[in-house]
Chimera marker file (.cmm) of the C-alpha trace (Angstrom):
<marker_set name="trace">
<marker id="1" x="0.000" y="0.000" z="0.000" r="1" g="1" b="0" radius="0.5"/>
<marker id="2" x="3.135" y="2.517" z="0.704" r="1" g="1" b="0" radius="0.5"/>
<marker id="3" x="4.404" y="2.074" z="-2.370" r="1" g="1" b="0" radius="0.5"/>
<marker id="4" x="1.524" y="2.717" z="-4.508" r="1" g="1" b="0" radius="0.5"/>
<marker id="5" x="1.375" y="6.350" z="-2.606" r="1" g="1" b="0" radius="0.5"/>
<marker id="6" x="4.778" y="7.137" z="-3.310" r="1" g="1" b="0" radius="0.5"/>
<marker id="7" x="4.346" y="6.210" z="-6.806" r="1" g="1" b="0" radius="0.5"/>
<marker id="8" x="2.253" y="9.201" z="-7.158" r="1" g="1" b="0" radius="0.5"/>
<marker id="9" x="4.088" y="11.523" z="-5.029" r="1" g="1" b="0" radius="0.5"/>
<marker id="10" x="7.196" y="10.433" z="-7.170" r="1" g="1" b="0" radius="0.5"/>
<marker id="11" x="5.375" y="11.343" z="-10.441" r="1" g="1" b="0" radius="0.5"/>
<marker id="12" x="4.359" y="14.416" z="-9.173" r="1" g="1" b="0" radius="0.5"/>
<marker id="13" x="7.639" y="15.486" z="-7.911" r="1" g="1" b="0" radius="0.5"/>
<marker id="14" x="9.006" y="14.191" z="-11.536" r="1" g="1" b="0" radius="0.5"/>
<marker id="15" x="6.123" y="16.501" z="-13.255" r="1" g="1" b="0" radius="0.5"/>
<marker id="16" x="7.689" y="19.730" z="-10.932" r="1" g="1" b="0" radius="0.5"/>
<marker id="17" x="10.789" y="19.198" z="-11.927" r="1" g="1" b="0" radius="0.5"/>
<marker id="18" x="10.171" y="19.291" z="-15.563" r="1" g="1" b="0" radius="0.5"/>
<marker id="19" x="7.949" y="22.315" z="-15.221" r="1" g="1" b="0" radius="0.5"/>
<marker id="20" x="10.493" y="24.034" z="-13.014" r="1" g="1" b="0" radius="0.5"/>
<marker id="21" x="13.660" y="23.113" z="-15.587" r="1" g="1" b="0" radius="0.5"/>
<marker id="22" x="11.534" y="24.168" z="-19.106" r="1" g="1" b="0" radius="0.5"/>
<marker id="23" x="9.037" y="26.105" z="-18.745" r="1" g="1" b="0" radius="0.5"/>
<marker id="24" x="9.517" y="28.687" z="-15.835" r="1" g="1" b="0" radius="0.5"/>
<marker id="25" x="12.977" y="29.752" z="-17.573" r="1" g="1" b="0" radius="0.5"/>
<marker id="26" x="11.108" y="30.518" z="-21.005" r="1" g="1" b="0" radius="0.5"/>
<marker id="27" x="8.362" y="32.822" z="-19.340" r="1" g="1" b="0" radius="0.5"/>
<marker id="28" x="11.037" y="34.469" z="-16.808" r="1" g="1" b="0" radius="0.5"/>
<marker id="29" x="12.840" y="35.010" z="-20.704" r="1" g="1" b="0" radius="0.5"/>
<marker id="30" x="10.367" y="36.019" z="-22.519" r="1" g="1" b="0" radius="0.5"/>
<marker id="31" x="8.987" y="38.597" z="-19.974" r="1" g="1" b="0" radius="0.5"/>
<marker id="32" x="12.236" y="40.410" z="-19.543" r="1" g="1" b="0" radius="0.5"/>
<marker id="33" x="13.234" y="40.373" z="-22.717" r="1" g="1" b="0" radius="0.5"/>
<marker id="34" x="16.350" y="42.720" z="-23.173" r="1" g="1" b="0" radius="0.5"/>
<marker id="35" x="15.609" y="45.475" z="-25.863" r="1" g="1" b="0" radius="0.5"/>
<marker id="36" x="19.109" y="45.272" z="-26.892" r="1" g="1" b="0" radius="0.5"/>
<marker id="37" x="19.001" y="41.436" z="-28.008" r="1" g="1" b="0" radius="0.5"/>
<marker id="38" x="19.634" y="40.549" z="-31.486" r="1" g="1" b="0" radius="0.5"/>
<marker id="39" x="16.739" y="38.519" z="-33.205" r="1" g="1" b="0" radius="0.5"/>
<marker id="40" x="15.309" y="38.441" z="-36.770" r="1" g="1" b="0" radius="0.5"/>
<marker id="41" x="12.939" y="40.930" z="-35.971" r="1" g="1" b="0" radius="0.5"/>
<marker id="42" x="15.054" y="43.929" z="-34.039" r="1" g="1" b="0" radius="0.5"/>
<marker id="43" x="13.985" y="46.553" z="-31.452" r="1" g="1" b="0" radius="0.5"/>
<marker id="44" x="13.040" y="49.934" z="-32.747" r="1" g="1" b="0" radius="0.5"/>
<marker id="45" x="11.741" y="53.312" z="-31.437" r="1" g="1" b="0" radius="0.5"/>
<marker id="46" x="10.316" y="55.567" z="-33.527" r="1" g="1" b="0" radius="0.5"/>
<marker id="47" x="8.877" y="59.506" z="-32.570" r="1" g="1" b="0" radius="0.5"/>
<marker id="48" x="7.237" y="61.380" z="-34.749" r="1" g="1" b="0" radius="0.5"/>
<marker id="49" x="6.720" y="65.445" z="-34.096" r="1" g="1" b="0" radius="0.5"/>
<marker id="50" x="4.340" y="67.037" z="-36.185" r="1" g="1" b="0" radius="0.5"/>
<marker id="51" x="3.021" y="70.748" z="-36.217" r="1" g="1" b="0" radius="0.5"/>
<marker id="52" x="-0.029" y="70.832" z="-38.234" r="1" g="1" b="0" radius="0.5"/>
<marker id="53" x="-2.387" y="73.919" z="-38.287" r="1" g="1" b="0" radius="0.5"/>
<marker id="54" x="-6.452" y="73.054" z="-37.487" r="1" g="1" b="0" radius="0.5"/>
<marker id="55" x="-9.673" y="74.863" z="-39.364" r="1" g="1" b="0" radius="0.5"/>
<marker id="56" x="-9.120" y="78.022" z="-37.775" r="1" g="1" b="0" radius="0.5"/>
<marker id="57" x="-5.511" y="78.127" z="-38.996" r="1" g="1" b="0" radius="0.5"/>
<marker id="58" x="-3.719" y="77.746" z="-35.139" r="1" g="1" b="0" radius="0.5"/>
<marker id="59" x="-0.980" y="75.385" z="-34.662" r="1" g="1" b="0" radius="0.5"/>
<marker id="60" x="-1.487" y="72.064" z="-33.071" r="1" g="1" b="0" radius="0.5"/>
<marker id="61" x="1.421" y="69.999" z="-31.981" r="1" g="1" b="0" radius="0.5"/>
<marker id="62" x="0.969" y="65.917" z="-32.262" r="1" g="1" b="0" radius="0.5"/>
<marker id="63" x="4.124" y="63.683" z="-30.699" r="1" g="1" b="0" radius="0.5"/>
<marker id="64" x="3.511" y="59.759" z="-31.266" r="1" g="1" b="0" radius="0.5"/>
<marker id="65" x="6.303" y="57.772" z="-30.232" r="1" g="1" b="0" radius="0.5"/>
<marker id="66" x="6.077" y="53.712" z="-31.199" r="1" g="1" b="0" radius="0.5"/>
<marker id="67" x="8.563" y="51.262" z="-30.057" r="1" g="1" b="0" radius="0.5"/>
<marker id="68" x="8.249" y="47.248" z="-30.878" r="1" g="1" b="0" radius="0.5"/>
<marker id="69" x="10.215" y="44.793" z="-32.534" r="1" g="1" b="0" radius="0.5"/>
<marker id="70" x="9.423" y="45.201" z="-36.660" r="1" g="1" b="0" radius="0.5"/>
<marker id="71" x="11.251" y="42.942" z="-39.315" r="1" g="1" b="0" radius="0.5"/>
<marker id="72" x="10.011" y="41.041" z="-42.351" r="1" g="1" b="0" radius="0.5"/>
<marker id="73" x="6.889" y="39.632" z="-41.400" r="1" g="1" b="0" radius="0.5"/>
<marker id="74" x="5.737" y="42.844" z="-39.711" r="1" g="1" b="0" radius="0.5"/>
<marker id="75" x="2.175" y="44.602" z="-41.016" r="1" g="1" b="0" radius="0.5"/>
<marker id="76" x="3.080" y="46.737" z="-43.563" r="1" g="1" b="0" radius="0.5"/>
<marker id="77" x="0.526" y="50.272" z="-43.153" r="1" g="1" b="0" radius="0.5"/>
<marker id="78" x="0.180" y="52.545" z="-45.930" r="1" g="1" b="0" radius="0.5"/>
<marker id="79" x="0.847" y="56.521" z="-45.412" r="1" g="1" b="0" radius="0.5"/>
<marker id="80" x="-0.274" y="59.792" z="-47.385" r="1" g="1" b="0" radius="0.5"/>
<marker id="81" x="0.578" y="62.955" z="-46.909" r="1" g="1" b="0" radius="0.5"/>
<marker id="82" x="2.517" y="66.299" z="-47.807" r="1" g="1" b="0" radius="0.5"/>
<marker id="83" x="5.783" y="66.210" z="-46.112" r="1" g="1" b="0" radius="0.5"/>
<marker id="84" x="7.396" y="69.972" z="-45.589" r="1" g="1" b="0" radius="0.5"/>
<marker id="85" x="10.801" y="70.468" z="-44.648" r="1" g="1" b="0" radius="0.5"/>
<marker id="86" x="11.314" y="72.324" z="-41.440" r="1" g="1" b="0" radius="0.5"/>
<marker id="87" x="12.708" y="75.604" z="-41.303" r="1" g="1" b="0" radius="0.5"/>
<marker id="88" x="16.141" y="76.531" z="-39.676" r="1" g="1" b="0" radius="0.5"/>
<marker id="89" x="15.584" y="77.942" z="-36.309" r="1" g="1" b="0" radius="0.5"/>
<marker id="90" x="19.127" y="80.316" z="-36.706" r="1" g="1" b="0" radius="0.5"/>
<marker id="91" x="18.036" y="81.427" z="-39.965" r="1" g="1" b="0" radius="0.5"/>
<link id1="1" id2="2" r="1" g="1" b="0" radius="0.2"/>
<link id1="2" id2="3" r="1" g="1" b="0" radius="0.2"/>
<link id1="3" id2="4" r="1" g="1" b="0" radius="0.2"/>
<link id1="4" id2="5" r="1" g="1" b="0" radius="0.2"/>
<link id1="5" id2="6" r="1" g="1" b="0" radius="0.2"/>
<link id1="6" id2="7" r="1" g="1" b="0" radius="0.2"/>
<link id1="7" id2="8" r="1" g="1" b="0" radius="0.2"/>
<link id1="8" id2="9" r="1" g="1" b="0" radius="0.2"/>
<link id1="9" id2="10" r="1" g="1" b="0" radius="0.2"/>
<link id1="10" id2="11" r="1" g="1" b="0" radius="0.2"/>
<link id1="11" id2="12" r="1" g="1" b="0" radius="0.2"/>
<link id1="12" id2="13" r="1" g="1" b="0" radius="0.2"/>
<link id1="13" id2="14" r="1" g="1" b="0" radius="0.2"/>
<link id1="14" id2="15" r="1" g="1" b="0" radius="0.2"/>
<link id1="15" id2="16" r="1" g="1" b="0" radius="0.2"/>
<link id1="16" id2="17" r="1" g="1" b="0" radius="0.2"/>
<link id1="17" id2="18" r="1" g="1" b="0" radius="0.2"/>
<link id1="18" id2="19" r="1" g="1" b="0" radius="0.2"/>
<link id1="19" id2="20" r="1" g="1" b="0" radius="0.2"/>
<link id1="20" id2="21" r="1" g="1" b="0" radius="0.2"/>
<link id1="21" id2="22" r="1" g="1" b="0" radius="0.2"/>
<link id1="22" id2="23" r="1" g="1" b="0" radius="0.2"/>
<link id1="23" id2="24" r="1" g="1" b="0" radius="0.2"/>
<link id1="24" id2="25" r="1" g="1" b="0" radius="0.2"/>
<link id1="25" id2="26" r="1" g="1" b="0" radius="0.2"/>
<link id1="26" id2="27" r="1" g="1" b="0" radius="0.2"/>
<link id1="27" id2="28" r="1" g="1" b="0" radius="0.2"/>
<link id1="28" id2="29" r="1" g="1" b="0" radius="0.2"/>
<link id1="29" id2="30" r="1" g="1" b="0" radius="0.2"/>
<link id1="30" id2="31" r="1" g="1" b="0" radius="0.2"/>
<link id1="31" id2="32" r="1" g="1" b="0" radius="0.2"/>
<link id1="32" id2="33" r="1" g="1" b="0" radius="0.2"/>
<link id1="33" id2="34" r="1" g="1" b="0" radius="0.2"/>
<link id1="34" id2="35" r="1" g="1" b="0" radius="0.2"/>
<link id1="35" id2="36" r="1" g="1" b="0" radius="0.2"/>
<link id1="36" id2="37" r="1" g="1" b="0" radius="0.2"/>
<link id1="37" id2="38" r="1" g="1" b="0" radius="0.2"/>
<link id1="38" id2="39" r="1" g="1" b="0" radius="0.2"/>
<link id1="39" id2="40" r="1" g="1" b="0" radius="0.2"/>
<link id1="40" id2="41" r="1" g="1" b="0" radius="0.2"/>
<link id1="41" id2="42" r="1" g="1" b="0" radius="0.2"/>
<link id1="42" id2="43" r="1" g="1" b="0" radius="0.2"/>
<link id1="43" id2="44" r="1" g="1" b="0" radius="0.2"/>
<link id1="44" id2="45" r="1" g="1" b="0" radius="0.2"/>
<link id1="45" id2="46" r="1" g="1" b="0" radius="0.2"/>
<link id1="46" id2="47" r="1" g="1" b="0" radius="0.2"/>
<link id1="47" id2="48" r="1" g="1" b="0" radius="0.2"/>
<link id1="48" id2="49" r="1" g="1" b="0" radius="0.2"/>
<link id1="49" id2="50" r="1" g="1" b="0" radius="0.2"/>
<link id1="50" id2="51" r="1" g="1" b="0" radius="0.2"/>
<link id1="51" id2="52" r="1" g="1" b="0" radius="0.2"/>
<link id1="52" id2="53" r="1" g="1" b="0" radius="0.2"/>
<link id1="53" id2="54" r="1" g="1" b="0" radius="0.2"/>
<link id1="54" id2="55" r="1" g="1" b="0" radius="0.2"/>
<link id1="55" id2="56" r="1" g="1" b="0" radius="0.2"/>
<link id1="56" id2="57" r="1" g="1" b="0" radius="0.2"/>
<link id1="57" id2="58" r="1" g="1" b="0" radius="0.2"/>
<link id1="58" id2="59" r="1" g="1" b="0" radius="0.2"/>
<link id1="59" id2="60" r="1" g="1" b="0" radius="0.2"/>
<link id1="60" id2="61" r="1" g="1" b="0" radius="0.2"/>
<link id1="61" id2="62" r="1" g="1" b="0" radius="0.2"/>
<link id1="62" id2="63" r="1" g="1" b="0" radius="0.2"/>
<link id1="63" id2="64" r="1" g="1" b="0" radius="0.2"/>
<link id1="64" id2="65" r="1" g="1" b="0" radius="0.2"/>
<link id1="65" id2="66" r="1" g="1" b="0" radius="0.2"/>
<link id1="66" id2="67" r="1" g="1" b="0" radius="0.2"/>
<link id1="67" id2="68" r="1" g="1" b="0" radius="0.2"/>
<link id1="68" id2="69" r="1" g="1" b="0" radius="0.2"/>
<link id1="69" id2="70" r="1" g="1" b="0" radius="0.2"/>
<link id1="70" id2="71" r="1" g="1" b="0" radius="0.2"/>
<link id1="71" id2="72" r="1" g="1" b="0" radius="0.2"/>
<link id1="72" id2="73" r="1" g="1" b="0" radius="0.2"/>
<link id1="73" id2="74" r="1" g="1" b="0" radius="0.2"/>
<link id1="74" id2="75" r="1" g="1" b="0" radius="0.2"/>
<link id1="75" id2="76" r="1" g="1" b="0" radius="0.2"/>
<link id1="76" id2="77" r="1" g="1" b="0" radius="0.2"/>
<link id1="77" id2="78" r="1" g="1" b="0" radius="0.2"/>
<link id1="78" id2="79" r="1" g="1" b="0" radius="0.2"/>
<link id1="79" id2="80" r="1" g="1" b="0" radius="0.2"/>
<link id1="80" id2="81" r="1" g="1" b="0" radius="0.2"/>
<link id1="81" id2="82" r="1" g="1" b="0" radius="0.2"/>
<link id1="82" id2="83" r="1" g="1" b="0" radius="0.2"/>
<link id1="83" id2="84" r="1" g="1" b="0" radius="0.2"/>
<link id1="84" id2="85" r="1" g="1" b="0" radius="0.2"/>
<link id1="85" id2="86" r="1" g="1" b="0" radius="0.2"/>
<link id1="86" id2="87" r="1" g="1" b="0" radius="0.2"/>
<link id1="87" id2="88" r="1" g="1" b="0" radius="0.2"/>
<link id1="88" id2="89" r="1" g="1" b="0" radius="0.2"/>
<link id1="89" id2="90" r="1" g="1" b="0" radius="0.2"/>
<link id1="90" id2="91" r="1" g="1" b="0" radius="0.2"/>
</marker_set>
């Protein structure tokens, strides 16, 4: 009778193991991913400042700033627009 309880406490300890050696050091990796590791798909930050005048003709200022890892396989978004080259501030 013992040994058909330890059998199970055995397996179980076995099944702990397993999960402790492969799988808690791929979520512990994957959740603090370093932004500086190399992959096929790199990190990247991008901000974008824009100026852009409303109805009335005052200034509005829009800053987006998007960071994520982008390669081949990322969603490729289509964007129109008139682009204007900024003016020198010291003339």
């Amino acid at each position: 009778m013992l040994k058909r309880l330890a059998a199970p406490a055995s397996c179980s300890s076995c099944l702990l193991a397993f999960l402790l050696a492969f799988v808690s050091p791929r979520c512990t990796l994957s959740i603090g991913a370093d932004k500086t590791m190399v992959n096929k798909e790199d990190y990247y930050s991008a901000t974008v400042n824009a100026t852009v005048l409303d109805h009335k003709g005052n200034p509005q200022q829009m800053v987006t700033k998007n960071d994520g890892r982008y390669g081949q396989n990322s969603p490729k978004i289509e964007a129109k627009g008139i682009v204007i080259a900024p003016a020198a501030v010291n003339g």
